[in-house]
PDB file of N, CA, C and O in Angstrom:
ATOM      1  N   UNK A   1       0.850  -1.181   0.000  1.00  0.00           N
ATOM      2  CA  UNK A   1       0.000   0.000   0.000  1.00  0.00           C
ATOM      3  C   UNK A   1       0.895   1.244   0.000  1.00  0.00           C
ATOM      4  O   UNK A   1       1.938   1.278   0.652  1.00  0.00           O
ATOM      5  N   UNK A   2       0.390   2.426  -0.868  1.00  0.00           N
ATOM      6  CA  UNK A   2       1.595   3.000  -0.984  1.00  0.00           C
ATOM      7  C   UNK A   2       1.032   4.540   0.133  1.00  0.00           C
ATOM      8  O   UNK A   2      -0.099   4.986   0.324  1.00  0.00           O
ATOM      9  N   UNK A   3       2.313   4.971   0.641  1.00  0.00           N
ATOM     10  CA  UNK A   3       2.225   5.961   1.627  1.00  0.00           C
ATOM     11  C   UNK A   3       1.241   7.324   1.263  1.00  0.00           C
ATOM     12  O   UNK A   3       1.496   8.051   0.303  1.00  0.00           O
ATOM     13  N   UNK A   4       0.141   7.540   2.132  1.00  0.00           N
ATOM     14  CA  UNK A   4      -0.421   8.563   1.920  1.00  0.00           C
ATOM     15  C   UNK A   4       0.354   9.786   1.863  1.00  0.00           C
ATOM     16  O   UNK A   4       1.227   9.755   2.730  1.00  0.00           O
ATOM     17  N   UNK A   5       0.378  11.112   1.009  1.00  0.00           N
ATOM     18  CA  UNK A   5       1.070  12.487   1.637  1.00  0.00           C
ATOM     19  C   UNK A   5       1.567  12.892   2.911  1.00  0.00           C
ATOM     20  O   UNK A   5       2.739  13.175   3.157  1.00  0.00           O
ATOM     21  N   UNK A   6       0.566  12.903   3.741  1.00  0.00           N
ATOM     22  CA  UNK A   6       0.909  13.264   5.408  1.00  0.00           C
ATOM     23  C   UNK A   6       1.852  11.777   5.776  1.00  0.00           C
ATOM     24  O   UNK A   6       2.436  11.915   6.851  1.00  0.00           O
ATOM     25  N   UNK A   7       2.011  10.947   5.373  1.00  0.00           N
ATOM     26  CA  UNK A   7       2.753   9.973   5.652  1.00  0.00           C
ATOM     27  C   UNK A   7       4.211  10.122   5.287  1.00  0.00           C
ATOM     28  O   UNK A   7       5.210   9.832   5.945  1.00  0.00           O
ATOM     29  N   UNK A   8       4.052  10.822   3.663  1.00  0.00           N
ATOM     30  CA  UNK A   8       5.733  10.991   3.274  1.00  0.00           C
ATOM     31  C   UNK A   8       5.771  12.236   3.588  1.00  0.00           C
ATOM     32  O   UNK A   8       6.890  12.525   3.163  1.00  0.00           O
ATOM     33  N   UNK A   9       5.226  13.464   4.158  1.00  0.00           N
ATOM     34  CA  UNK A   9       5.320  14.704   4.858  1.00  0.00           C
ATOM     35  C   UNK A   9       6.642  13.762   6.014  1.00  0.00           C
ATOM     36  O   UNK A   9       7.873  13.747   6.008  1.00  0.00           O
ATOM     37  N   UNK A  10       5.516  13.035   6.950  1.00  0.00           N
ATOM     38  CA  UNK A  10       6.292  12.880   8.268  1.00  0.00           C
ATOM     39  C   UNK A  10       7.732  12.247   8.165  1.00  0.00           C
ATOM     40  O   UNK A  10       8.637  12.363   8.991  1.00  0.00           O
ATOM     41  N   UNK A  11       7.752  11.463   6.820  1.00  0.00           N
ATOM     42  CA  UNK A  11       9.249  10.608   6.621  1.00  0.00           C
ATOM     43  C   UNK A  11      10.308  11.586   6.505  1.00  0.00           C
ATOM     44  O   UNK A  11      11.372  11.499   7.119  1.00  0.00           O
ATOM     45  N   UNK A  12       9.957  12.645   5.600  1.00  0.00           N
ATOM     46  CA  UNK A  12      10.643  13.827   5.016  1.00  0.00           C
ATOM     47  C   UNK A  12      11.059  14.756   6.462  1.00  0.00           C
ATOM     48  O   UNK A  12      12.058  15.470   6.545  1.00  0.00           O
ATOM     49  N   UNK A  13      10.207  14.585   7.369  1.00  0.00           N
ATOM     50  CA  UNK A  13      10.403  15.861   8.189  1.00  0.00           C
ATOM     51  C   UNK A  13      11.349  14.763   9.407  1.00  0.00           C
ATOM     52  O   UNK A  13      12.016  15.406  10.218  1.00  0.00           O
ATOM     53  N   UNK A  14      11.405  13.376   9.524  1.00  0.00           N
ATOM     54  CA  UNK A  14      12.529  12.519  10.462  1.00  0.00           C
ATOM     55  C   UNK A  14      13.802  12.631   9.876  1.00  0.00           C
ATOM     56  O   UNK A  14      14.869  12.898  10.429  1.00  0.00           O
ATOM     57  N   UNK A  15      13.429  12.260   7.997  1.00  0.00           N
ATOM     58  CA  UNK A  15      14.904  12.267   7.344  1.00  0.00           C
ATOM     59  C   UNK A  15      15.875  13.580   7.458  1.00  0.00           C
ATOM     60  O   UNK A  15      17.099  13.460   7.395  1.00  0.00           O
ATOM     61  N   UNK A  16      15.151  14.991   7.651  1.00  0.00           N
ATOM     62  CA  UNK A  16      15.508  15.971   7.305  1.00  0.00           C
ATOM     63  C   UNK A  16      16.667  15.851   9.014  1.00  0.00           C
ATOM     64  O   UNK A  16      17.880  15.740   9.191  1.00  0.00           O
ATOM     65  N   UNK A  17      15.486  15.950   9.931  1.00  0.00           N
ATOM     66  CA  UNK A  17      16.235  15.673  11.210  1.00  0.00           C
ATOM     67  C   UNK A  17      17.192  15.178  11.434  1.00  0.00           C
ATOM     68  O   UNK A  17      18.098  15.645  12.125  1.00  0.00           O
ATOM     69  N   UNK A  18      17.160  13.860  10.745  1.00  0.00           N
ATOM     70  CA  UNK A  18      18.514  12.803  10.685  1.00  0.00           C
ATOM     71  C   UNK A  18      19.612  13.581   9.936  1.00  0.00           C
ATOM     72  O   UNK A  18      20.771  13.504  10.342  1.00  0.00           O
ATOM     73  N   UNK A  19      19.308  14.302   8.895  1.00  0.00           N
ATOM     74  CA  UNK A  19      20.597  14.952   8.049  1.00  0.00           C
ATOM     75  C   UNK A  19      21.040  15.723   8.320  1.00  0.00           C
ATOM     76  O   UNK A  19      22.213  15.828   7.961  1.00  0.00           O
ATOM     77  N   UNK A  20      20.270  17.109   9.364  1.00  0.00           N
ATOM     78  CA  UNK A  20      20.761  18.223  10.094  1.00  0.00           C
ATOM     79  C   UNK A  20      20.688  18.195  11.389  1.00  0.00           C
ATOM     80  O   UNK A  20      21.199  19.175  11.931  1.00  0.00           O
ATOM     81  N   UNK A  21      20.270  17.479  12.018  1.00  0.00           N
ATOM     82  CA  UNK A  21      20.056  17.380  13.371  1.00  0.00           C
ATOM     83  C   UNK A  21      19.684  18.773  13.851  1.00  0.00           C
ATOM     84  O   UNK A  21      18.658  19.370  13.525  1.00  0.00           O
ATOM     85  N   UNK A  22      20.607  19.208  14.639  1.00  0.00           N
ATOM     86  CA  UNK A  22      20.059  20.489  15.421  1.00  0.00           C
ATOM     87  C   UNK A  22      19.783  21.561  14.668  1.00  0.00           C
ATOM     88  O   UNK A  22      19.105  22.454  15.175  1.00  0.00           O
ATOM     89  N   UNK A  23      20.315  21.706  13.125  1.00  0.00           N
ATOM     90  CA  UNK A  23      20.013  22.672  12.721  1.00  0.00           C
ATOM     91  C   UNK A  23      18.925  22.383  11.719  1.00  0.00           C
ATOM     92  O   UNK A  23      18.936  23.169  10.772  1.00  0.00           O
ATOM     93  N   UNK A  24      17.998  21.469  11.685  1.00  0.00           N
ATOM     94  CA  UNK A  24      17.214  21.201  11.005  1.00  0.00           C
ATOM     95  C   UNK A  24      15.933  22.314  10.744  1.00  0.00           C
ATOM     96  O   UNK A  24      15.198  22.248   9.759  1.00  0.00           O
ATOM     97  N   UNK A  25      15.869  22.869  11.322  1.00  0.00           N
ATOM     98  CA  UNK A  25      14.396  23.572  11.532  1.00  0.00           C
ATOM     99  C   UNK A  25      14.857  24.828  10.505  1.00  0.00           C
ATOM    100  O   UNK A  25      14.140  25.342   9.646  1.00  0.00           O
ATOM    101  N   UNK A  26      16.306  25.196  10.841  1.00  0.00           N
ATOM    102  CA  UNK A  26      16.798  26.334  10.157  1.00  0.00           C
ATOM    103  C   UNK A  26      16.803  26.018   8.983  1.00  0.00           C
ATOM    104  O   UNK A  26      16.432  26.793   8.101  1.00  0.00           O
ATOM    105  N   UNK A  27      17.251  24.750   8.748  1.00  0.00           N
ATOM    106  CA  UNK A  27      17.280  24.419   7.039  1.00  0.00           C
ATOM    107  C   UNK A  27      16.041  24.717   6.492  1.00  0.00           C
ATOM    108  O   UNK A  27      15.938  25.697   5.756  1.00  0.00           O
ATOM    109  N   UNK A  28      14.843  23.838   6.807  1.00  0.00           N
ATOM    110  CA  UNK A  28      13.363  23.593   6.742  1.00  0.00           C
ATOM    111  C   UNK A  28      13.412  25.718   6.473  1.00  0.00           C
ATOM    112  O   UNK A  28      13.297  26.080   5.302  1.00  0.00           O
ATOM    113  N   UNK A  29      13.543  26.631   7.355  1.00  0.00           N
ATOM    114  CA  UNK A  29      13.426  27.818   7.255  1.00  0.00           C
ATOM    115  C   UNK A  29      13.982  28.489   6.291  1.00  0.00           C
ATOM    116  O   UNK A  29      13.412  29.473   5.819  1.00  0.00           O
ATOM    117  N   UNK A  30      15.388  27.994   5.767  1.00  0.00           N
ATOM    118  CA  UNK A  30      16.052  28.601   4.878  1.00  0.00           C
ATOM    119  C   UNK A  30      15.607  27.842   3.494  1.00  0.00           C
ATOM    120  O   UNK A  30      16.456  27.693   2.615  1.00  0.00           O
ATOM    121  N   UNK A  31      14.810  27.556   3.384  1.00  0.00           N
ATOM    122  CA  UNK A  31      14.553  26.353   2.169  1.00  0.00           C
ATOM    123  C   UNK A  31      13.624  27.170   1.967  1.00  0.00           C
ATOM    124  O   UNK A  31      13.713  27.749   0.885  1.00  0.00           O
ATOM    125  N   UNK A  32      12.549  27.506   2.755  1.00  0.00           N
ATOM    126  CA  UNK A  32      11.506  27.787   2.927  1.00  0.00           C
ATOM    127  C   UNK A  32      11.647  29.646   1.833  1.00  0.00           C
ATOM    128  O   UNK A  32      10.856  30.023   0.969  1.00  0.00           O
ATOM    129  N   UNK A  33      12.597  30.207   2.216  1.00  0.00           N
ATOM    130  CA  UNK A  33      12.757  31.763   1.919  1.00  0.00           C
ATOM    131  C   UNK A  33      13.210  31.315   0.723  1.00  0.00           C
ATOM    132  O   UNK A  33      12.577  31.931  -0.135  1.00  0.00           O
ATOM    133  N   UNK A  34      13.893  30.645   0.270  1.00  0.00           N
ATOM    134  CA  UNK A  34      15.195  30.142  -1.111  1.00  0.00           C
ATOM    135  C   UNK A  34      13.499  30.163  -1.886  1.00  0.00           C
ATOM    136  O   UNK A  34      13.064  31.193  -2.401  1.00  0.00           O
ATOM    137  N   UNK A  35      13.052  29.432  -1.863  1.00  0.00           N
ATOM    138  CA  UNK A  35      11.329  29.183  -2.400  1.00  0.00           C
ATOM    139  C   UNK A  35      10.441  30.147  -2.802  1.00  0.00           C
ATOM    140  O   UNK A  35      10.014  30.359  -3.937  1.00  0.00           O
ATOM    141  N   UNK A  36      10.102  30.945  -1.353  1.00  0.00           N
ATOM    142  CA  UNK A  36       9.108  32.534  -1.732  1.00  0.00           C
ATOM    143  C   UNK A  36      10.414  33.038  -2.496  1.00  0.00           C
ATOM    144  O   UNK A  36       9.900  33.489  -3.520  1.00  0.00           O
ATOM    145  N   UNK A  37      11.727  33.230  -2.624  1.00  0.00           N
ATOM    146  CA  UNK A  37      11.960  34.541  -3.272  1.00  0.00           C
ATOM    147  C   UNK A  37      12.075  33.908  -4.890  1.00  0.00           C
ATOM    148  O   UNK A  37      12.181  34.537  -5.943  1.00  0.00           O
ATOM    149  N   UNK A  38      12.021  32.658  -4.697  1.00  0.00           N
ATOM    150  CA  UNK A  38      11.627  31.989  -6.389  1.00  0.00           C
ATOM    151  C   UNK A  38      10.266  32.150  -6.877  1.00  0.00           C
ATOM    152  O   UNK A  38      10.150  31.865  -8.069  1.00  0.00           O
ATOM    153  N   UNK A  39       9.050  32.580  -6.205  1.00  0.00           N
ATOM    154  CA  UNK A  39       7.530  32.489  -6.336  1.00  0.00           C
ATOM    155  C   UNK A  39       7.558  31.210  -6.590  1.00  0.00           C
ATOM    156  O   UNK A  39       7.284  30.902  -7.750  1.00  0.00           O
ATOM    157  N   UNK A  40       7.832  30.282  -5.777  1.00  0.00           N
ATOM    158  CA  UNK A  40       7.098  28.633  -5.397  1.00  0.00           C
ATOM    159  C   UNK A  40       6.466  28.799  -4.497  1.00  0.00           C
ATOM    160  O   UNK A  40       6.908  28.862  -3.350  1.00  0.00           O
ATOM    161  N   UNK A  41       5.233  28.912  -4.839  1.00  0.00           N
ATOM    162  CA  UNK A  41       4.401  28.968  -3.493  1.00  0.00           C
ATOM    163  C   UNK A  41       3.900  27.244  -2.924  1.00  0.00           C
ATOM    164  O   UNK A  41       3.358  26.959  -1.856  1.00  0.00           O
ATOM    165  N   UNK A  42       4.267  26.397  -3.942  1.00  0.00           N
ATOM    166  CA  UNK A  42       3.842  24.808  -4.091  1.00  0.00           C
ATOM    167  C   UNK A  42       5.031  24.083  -3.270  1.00  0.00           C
ATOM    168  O   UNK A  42       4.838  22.986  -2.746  1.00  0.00           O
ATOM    169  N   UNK A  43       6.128  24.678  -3.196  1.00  0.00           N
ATOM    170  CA  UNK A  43       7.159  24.609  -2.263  1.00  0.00           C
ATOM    171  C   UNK A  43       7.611  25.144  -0.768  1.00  0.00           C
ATOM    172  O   UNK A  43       8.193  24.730   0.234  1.00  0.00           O
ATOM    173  N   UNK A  44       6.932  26.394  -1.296  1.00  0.00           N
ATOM    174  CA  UNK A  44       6.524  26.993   0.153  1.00  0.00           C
ATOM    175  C   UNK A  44       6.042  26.241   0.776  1.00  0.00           C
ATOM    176  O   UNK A  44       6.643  25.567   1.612  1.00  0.00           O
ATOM    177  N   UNK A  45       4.489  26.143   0.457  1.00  0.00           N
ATOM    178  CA  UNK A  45       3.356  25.173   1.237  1.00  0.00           C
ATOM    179  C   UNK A  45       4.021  23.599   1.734  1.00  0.00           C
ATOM    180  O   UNK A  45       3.595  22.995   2.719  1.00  0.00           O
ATOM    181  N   UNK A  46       5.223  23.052   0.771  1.00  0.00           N
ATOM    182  CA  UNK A  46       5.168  21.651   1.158  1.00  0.00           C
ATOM    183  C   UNK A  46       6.331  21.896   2.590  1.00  0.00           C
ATOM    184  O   UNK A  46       6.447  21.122   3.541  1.00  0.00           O
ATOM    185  N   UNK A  47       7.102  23.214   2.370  1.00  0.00           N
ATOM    186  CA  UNK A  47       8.186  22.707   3.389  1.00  0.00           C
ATOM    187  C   UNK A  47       7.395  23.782   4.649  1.00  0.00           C
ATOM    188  O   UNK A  47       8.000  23.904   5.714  1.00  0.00           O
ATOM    189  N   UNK A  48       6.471  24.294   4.521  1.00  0.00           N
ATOM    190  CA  UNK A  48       5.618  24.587   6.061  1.00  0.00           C
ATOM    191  C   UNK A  48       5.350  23.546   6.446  1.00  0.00           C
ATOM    192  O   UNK A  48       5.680  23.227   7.588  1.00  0.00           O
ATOM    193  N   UNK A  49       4.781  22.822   5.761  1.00  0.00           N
ATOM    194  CA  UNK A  49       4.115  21.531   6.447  1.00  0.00           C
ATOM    195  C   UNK A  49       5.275  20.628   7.144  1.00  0.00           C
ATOM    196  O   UNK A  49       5.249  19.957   8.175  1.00  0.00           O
ATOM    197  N   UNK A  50       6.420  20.894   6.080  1.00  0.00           N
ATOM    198  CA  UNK A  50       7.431  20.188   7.069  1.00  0.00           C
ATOM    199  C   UNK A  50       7.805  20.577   8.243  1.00  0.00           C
ATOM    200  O   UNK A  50       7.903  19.812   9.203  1.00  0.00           O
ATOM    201  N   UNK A  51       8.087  22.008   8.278  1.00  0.00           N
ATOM    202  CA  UNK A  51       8.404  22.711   9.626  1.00  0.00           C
ATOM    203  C   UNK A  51       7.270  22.164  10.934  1.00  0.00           C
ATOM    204  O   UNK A  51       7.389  21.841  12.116  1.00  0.00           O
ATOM    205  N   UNK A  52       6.254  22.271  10.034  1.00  0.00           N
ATOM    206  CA  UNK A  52       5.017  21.830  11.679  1.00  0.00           C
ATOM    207  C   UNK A  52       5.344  20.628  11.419  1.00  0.00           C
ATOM    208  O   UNK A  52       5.978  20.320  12.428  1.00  0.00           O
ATOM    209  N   UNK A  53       5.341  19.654  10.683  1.00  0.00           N
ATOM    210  CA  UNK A  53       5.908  18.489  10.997  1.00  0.00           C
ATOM    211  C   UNK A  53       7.047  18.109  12.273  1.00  0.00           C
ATOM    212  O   UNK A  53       6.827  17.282  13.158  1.00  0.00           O
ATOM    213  N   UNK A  54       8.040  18.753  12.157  1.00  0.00           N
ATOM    214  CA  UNK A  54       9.366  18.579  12.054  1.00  0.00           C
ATOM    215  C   UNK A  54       9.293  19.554  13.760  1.00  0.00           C
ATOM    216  O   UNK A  54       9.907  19.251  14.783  1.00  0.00           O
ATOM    217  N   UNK A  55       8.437  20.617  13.580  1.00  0.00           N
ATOM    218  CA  UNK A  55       7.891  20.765  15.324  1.00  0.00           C
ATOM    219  C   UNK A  55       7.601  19.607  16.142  1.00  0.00           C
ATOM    220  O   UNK A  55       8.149  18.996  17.060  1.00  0.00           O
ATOM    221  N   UNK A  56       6.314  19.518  15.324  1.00  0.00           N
ATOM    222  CA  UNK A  56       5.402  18.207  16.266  1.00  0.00           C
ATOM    223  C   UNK A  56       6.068  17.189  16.660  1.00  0.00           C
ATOM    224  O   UNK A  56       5.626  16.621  17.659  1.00  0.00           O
ATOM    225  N   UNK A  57       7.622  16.507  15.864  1.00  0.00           N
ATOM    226  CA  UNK A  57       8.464  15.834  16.266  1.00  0.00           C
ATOM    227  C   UNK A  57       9.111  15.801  17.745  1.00  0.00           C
ATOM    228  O   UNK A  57       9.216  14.920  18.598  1.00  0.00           O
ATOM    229  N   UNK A  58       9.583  17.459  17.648  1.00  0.00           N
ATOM    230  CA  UNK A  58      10.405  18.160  18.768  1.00  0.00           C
ATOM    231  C   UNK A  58       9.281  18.221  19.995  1.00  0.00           C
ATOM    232  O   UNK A  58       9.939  17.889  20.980  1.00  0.00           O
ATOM    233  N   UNK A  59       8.576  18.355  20.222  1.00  0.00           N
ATOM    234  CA  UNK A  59       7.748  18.646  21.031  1.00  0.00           C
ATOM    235  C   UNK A  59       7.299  17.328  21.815  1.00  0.00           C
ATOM    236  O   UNK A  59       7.247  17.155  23.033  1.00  0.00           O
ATOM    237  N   UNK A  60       6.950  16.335  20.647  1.00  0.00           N
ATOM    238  CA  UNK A  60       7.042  15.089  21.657  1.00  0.00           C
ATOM    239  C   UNK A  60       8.237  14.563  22.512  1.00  0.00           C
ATOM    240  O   UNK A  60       8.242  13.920  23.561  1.00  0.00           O
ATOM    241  N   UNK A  61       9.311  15.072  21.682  1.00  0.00           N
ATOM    242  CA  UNK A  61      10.409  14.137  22.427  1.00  0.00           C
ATOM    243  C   UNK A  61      10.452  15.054  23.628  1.00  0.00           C
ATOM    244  O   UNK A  61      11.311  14.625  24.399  1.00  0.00           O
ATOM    245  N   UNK A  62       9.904  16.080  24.070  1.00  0.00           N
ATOM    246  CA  UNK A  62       9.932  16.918  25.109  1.00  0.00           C
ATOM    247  C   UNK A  62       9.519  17.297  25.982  1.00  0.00           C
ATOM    248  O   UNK A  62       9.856  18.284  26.635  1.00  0.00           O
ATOM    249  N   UNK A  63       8.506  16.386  26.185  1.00  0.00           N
ATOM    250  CA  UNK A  63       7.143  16.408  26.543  1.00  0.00           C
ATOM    251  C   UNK A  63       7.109  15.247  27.588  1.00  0.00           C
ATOM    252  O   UNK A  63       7.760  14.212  27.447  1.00  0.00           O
ATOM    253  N   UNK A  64       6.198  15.542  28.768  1.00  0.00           N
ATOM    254  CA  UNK A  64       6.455  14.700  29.804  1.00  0.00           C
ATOM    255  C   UNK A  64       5.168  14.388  30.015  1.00  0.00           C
ATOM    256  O   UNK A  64       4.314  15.124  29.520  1.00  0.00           O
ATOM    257  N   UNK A  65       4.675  12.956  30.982  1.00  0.00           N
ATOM    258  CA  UNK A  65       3.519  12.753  30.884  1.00  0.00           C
ATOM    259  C   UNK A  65       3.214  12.784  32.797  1.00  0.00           C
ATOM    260  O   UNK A  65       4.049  12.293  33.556  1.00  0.00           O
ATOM    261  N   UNK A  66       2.591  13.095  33.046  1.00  0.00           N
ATOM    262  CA  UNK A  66       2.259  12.979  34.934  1.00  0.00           C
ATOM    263  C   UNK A  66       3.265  13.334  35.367  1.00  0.00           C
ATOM    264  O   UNK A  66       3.425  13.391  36.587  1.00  0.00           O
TER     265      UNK A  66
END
């Protein structure tokens, strides 16, 4: 069965992690500007989604329960 979008969103936003580690978010950000100042707005949109992706990652691992 082949991976829904939000599925290869989330692969894209672990792999990205794995390749920059701490500076990942900045990449995801600087990718993001490289894009609007090209008018990709279809690129824009995919690497926001990565950034909240690529949040929602960070946030769990940070996150405590009781």
């Amino acid at each position: 069965m082949p991976m829904t979008q939000d599925q290869e969103r989330w692969a894209e936003a672990l792999a990205i992690e794995r390749l920059h580690g701490g500076r990942a978010m900045a990449w995801i950000l600087e990718r993001i500007e490289a894009l609007r100042a090209k008018g990709d707005g279809l690129g824009v949109e995919r690497f926001t989604i990565l950034a909240a992706r690529l949040d929602q990652l960070q946030v769990g691992r940070h996150s405590t329960i009781g």
